[in-house]
N, C-alpha and C positions, 0 to 999 in steps of 0.2 A: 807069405804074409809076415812082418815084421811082428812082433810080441805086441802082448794084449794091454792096452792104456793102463795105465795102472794110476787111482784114483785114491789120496789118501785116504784113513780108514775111517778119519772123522767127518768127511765129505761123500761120505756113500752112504746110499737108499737106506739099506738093512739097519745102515749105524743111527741112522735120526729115526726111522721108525721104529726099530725096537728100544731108543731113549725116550721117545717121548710116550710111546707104551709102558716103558717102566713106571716113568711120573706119572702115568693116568690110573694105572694099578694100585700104586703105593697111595695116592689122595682117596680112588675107590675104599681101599681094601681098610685105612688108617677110619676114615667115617667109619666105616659097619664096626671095627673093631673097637672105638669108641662108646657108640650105640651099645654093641652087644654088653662093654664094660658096666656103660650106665645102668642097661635094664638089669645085669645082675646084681649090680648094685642095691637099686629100686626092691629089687624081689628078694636078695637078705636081707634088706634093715628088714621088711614086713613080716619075714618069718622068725626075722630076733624079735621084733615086739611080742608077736602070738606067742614064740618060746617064754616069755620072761610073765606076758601075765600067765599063761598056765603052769608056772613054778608057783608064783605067788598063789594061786586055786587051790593046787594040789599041796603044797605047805601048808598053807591054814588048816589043810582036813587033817596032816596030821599031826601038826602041834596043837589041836584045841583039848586035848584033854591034860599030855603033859602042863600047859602053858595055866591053864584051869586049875593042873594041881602045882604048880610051879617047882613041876619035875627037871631042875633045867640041864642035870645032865640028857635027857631024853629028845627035849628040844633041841640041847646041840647034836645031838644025835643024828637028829631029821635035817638039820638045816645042812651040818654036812653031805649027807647022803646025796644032797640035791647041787652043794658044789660038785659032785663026781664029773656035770656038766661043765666041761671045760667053758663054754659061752658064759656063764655064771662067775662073776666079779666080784660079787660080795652078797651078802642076806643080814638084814637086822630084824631083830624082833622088838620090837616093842610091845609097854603095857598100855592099857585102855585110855590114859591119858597123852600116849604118846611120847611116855620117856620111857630112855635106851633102858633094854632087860639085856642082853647079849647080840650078837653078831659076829662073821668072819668075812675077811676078803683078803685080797691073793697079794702077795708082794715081786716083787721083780721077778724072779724067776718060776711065778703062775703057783705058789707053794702056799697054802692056806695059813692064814693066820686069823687069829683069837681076838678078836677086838674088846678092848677095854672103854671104849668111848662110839657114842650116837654116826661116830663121822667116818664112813668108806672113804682111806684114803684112797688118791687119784696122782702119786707122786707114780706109782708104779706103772701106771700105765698111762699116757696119754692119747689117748686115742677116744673113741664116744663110747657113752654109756647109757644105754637105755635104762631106765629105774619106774615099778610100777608098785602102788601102794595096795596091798588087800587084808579088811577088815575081818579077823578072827571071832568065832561067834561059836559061844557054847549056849544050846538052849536059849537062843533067840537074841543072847545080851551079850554083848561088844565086849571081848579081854583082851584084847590087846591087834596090833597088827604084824604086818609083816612086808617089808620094802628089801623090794631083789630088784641087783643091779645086775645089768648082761651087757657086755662088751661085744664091740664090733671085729675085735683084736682078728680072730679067725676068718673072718669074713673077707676084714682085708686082703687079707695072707689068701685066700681063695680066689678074692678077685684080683690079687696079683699074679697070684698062679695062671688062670685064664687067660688074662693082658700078653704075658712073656708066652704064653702057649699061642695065642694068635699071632702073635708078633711073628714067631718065630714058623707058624704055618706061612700067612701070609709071606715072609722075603722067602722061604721057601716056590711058592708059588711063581709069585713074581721073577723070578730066578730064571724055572722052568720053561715060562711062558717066555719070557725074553728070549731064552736061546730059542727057543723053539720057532718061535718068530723069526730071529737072525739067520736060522737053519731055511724056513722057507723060502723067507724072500727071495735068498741068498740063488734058489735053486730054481723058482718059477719068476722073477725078475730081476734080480744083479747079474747074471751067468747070463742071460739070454742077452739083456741089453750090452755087455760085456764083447759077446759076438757080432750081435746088431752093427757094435761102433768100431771093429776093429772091421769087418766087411766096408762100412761106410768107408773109412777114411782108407781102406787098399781099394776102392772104386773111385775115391779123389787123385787117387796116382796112376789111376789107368788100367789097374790090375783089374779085368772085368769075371775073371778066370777059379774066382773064392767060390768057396759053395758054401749056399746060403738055404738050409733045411733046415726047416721048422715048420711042424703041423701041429702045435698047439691051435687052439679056436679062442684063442683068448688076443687081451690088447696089442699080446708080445708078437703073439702068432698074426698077425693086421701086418705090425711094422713089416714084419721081416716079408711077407708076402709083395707089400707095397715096396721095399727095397728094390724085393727081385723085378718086380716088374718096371722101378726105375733104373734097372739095371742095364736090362733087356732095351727098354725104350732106347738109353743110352748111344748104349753098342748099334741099334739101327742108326740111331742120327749120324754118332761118328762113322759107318760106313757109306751114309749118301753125301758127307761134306768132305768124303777122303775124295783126291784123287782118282781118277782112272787108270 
C-alpha cells in the first residue's frame, strides 16, 4: 500500500473543529466573564454606598461632643481615624449652617491632606465618588454636619483584578479544551478515516489484499465494516466476469 493521503493541515477534520470550538469558547466564556464583571461591579458600588453612609453614622457619634465644644483638634482627630479607610476620599465637617469648619482628602499618591476650603478636590483622582451628607445632633438640636466622600479607586482595581483573572482562566481553558479536542478527534476519526481512504483508493487499483480491521461500533466502525463487505462483493464479481 502506497503512503497515507496526506491532507493539508488547514483542510482537516480536527483543524475546523477544534477552530470553530475555539470561537465558540472564547464568545461563551467572553459573555459570563462580562456578566460576572458587571455583577461585581453592581455588588461594589452597593457595598461602597452602605460603607460611606455608615462612616457618616458612626462620625457624627463621635464628633458631637468635640464639634459641641469646638474641640477641633479632636474632631480632626476622629475624622482622620475614619480615613485609615483607604475607600475614604475625603470628610468635611461642617457647622449648623452648613459652612466649611474643617476637612481632609487624599492627593495623588492616596496621602492625606488638611483642607483649607468647603471643596474635596477631584484633580487627584478621577474616577467616581460616592458622597453622603449626615446631620450631627447634640441633645436633639442640629450643630453641624458631616459629608464623606468614598471612591470607587479600589474597586476598580479589584474588578480589574477579576477581569485579567478570568481572562486569563478562561484562554487557559479554551487552550486545553482545543487541544484536547485536536487530540481526540485526531484518534477516534482523522486516523480511522485516514486508513478508511488509503484502503479505498488501494481497492481502486486492484489491491484487494489490505486489511481492513476495525471493531469500533461507532460511524467509523459502519464504514469500514461496509468497505469490507464492498470489498468482498468486489472480488466475487471480478471472479465470475474473469475468464475460465
Amino acid at each position: 500500500m502506497q503512503n497515507s493521503v496526506q491532507i493539508p493541515w488547514q483542510h482537516r477534520i480536527q483543524t475546523k473543529v477544534s477552530f470553530f470550538l475555539a470561537i465558540f469558547l472564547t464568545l461563551i466564556l467572553s459573555g459570563l466573564g462580562v456578566y460576572q464583571v458587571f455583577q461585581t461591579q453592581k455588588t461594589l458600588g452597593a457595598e461602597l454606598v452602605i460603607e460611606n453612609k455608615n462612616t457618616g453614622i458612626r462620625l457624627s457619634n463621635h464628633v458631637e461632643l468635640p464639634l459641641w465644644q469646638l474641640d477641633e483638634e479632636l474632631i480632626l482627630a476622629s475624622v482622620k481615624s475614619e480615613m485609615l479607610n483607604d475607600d475614604i476620599y475625603g470628610i468635611v465637617v461642617l457647622d449648623e449652617n452648613k459652612d466649611f469648619y474643617l476637612g481632609v482628602d487624599r492627593n495623588s499618591t492616596w496621602q492625606i491632606n488638611e483642607l483649607s476650603d468647603p471643596t474635596v478636590s477631584e484633580t487627584a483622582y478621577s474616577g467616581g465618588l460616592v458622597s453622603s451628607l449626615k446631620e450631627v445632633q447634640h441633645k436633639g438640636k442640629n450643630i453641624g454636619f458631616i459629608e464623606v466622600f468614598s471612591s470607587d479607586k479600589f474597586n476598580t482595581e479589584q474588578i480589574k483584578s477579576v477581569y485579567k483573572s478570568q481572562l486569563f482562566s478562561a484562554f487557559l481553558l479554551i487552550v486545553m479544551i482545543t487541544i484536547v479536542t485536536f487530540l481526540v478527534l485526531r484518534r477516534l476519526v482523522v486516523t480511522p478515516l485516514t486508513h478508511l481512504t488509503d484502503v479505498a483508493h488501494s481497492v481502486s487499483r486492484g489491491d484487494f489484499d489490505v486489511p481492513l480491521e476495525m471493531n469500533a461500533k461507532d460511524e467509523v466502525g459502519e464504514l469500514s465494516r461496509s468497505i469490507n463487505l464492498l470489498k468482498k462483493s468486489y472480488v466475487i464479481a471480478m471472479k465470475r466476469v474473469s475468464p475460465i
